[in-house]
C-alpha positions as CSV (number, residue, x, y, z in Angstrom):
1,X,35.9,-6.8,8.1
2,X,32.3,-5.6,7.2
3,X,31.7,-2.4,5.0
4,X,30.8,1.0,7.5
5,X,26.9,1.2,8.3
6,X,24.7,3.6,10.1
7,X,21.7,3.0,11.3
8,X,18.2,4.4,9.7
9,X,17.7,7.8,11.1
10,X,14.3,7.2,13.4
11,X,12.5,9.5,16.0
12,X,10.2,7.9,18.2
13,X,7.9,10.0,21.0
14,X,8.2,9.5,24.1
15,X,5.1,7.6,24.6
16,X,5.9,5.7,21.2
17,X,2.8,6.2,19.5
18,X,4.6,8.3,16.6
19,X,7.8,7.8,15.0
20,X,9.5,10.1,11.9
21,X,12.0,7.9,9.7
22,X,13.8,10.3,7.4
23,X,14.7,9.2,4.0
24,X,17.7,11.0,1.7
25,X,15.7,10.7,-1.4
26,X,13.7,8.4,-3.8
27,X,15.4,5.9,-5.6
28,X,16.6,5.6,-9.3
29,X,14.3,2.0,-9.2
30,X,11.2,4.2,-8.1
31,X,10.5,6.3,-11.0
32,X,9.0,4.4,-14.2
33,X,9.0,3.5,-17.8
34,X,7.7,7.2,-18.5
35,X,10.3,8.6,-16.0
36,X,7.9,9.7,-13.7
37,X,7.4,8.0,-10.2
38,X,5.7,4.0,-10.2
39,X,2.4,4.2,-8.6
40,X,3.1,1.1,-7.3
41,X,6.3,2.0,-5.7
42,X,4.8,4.5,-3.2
43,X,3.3,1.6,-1.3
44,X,6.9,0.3,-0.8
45,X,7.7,3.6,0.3
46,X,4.9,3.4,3.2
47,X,6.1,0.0,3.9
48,X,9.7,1.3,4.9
49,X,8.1,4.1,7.1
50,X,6.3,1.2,8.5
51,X,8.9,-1.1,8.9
52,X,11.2,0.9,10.9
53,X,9.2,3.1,12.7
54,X,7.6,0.0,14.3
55,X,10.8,-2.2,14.9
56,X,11.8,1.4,16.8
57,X,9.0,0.7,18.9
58,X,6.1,2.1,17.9
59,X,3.4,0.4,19.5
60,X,5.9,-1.7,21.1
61,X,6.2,-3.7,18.1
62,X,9.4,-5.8,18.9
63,X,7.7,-7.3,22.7
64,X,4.0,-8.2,21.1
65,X,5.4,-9.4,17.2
66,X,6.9,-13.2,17.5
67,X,6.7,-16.6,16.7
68,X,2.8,-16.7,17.6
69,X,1.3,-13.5,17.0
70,X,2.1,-11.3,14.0
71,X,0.3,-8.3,12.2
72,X,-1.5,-8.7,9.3
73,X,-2.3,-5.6,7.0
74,X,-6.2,-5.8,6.8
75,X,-6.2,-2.6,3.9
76,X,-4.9,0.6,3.3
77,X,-5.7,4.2,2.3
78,X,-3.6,6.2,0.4
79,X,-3.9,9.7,-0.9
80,X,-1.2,11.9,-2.8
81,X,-0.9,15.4,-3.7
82,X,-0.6,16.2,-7.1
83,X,2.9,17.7,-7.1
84,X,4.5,14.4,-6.0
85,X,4.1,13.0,-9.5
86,X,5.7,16.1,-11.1
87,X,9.0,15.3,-9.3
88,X,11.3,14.7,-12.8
89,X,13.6,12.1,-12.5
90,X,16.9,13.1,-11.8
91,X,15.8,15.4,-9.3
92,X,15.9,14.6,-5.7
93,X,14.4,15.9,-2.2
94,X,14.7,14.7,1.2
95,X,12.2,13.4,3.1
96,X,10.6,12.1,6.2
97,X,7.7,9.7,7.0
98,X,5.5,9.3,10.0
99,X,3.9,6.6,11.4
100,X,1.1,7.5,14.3
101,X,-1.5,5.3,16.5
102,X,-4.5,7.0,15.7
103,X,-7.1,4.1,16.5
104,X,-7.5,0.9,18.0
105,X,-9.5,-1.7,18.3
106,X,-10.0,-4.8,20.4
107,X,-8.2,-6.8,17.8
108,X,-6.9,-3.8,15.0
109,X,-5.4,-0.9,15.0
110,X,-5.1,2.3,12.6
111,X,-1.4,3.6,11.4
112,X,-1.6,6.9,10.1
113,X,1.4,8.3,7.8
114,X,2.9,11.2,6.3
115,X,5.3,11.7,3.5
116,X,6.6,15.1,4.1
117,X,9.5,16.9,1.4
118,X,11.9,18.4,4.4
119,X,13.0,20.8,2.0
120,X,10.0,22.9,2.3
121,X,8.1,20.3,4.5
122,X,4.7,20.0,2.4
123,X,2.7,17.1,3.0
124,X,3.1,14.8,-0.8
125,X,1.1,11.7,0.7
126,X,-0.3,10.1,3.7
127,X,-1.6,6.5,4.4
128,X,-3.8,4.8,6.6
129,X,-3.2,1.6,7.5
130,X,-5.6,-1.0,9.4
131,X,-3.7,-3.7,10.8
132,X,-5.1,-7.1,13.0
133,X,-3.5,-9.0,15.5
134,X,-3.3,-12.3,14.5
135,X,-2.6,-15.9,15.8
136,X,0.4,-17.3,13.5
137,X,-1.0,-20.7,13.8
138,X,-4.6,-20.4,13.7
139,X,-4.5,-17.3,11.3
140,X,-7.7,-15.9,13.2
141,X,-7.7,-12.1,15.0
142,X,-7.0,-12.0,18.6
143,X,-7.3,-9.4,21.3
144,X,-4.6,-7.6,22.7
145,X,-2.6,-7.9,25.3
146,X,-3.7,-5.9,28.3
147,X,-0.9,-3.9,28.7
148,X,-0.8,-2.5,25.2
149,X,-4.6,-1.1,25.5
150,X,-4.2,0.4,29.0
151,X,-1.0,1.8,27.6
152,X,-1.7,3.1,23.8
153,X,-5.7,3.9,24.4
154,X,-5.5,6.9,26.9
155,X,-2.6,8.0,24.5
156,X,-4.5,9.0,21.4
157,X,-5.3,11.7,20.7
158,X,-7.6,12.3,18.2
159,X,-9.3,9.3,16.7
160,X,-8.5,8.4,12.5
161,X,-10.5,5.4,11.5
162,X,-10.0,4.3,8.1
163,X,-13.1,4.1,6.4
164,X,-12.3,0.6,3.8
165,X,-14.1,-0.6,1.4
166,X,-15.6,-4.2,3.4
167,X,-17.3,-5.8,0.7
168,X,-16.5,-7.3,-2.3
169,X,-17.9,-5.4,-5.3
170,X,-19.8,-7.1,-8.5
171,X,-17.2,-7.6,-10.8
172,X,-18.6,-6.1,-14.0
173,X,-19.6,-8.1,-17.5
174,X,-17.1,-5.9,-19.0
175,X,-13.9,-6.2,-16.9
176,X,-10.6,-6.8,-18.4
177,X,-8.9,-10.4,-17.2
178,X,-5.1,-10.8,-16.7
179,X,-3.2,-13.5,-15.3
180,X,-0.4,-13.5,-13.2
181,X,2.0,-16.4,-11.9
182,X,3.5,-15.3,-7.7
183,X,7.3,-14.8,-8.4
184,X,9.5,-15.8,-5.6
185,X,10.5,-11.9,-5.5
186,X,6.8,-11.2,-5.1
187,X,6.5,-12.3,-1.2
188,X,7.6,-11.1,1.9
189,X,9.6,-13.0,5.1
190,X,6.0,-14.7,6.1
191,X,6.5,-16.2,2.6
192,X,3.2,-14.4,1.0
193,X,3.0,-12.4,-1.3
194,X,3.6,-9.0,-0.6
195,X,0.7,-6.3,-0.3
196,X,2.8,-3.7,-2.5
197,X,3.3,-6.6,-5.0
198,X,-0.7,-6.9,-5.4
199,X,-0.4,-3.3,-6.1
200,X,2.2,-3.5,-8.9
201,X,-0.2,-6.4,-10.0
202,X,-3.2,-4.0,-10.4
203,X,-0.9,-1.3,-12.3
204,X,0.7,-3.9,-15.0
205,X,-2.9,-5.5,-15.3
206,X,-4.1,-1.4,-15.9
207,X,-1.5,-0.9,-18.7
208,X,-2.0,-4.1,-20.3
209,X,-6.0,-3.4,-20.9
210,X,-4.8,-0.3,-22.4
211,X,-2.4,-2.0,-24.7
212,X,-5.0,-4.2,-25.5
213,X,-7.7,-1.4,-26.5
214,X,-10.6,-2.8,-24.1
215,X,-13.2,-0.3,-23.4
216,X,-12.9,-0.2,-20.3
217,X,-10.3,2.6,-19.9
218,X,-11.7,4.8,-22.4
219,X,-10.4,8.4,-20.7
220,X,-6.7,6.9,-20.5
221,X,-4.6,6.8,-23.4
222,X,-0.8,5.5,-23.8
223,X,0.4,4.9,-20.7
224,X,-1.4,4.3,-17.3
225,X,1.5,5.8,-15.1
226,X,0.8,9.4,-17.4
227,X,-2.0,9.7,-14.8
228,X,-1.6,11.3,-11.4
229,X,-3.0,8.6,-8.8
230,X,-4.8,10.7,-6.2
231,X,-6.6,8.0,-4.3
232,X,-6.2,4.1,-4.0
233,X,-7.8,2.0,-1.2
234,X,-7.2,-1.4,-1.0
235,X,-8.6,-4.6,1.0
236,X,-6.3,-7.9,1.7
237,X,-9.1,-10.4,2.8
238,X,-6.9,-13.9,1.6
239,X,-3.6,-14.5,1.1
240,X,-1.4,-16.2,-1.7
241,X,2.0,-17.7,-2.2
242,X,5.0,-18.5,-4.6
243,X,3.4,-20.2,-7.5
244,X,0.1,-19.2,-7.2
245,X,-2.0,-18.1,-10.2
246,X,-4.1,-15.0,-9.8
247,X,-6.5,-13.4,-12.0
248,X,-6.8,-9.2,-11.9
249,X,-10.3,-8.3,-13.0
250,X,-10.8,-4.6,-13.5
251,X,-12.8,-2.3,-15.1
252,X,-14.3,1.5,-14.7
253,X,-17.9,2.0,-13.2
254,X,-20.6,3.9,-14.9
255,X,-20.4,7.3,-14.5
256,X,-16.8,7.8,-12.8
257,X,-14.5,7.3,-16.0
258,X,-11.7,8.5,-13.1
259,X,-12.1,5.4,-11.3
260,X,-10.7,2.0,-11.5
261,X,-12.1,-1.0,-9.7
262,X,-10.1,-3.9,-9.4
263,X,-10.3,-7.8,-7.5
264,X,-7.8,-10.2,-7.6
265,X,-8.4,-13.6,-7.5
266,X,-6.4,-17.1,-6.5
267,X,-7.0,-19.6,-9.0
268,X,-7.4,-23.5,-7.8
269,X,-8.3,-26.6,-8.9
270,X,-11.9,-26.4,-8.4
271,X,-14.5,-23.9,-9.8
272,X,-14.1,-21.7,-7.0
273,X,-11.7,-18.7,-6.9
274,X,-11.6,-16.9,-3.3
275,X,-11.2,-13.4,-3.8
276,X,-8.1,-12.2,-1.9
277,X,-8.0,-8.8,-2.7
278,X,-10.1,-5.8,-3.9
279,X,-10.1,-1.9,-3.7
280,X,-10.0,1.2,-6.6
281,X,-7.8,3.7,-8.0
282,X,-8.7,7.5,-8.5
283,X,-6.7,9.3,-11.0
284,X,-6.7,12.7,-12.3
285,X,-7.3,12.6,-16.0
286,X,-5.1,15.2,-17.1
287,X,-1.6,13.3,-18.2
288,X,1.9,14.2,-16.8
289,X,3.7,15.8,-19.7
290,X,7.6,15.3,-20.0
291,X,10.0,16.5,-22.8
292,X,10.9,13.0,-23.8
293,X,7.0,11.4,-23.8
């Protein structure tokens, strides 16, 4: 006989452009080696508002996701309010997180997202989230079908681009190089790796320069996950697999020492290396404190 369940508590609108899935807290797994919350983690966090409030029907996800078209996450925006990295582990709160049409294109579309405490519903993070339709097979954009502009177009309301960052920046003389192998644990049901695991990549690579004592994270000392995160936008523009080598590059323009830059590279067998993602990190410089750092 199998164990009791109940399903994810999910409210969808009427017109299923916006869905709330509540949560009953964080988990023990999401706060970090300095017992404050894993940057890294909060994109998982997203990715579960995501995940059900689409398979609940939010842009009638279950009729236009199958075996030929799927969507791929083309970058996300993600800001956080300061008090959400002050939460002390051991200490819970109750949340909820949205997940709104707030753009379209003819082959994209913008999720918007919320991460609200329902205890005294403040607003700790929201996310926006360019997604294209894409052909399985040929792994090129295509447009939608007709029903799902006539029906989702008249239905938004106000308009939320994401504004990503398109191309690839220079990577500097001085950025810090480290090398990572795709786990098997690292990819998702498509059997790529996972956009929040190119995030956790980015965070161990950030930590490691500042083990090393590079230069180029001179305002951060000790531990990169002290730091409140208060911006991070990031670009998927190639994709990677189990086994795949990939090299992090990162390093701090001139003149914003709050800033990290970072690419991430797949490594082949020839001279070339296709970038496969890029994007930065903003953080605010003063560290979190805690009685046992």
């Amino acid at each position: 006989m199998m164990t009791a369940l109940r399903p994810v508590e999910v409210e969808v609108s009427a017109d299923q452009t916006l869905s709330w899935t509540h949560f009953s807290h964080l988990s023990y797994d999401d706060f970090s080696r300095t017992e404050t919350i894993q940057h890294w983690k909060l994109s998982k966090v997203f990715e579960s508002g995501r995940y059900h409030g689409l398979y609940a029907g939010v842009l009638d996800f279950p009729k236009i996701v199958n075996r030929q078209f799927t969507l791929f996450v083309l970058g996300i925006e993600y800001t956080f309010h300061p008090d959400l990295w002050k939460v002390p582990k051991g200490m819970v709160f109750p949340f909820k997180i949205s997940l709104e049409v707030v753009d379209m294109g003819r082959t994209s579309v913008t999720l918007f997202s919320q991460l609200v405490n329902t205890l005294d519903g403040r607003e700790l993070a929201t996310s926006r989230c360019k997604c294209v339709y894409t052909d399985r097979v040929t792994r090129r954009p295509v447009p939608w079908p007709q029903w799902i502009v006539h029906k989702y177009t008249p239905a938004i309301n106000q308009k939320r681009s994401v504004d990503l960052p398109k191309a690839v920046p220079e990577v500097s003389a001085l950025a810090y190089s480290y090398k990572v192998r795709v786990g098997a644990s690292d990819t998702d049901i498509n059997g790529h790796t996972n956009h929040g695991s190119y995030v956790r990549y980015c965070c161990d690579a950030a930590q490691a320069a500042l083990k090393a004592g590079v230069l180029v994270l001179t305002p951060f000392h000790r531990d990169i996950n002290r730091y409140p995160l208060k911006e991070h936008k990031i670009m998927y523009v190639g994709e990677s697999a189990m086994g795949d080598n990939l090299q992090v590059l990162l390093w701090q323009p001139q003149g914003h020492e709050d800033t990290v830059h970072m690419v991430i590279r797949r490594k082949g067998n020839s001279d070339q290396h296709p970038v496969i993602v890029h994007g930065y990190m903003t953080f605010g410089l003063t560290p979190l404190t805690h009685p046992r750092l």
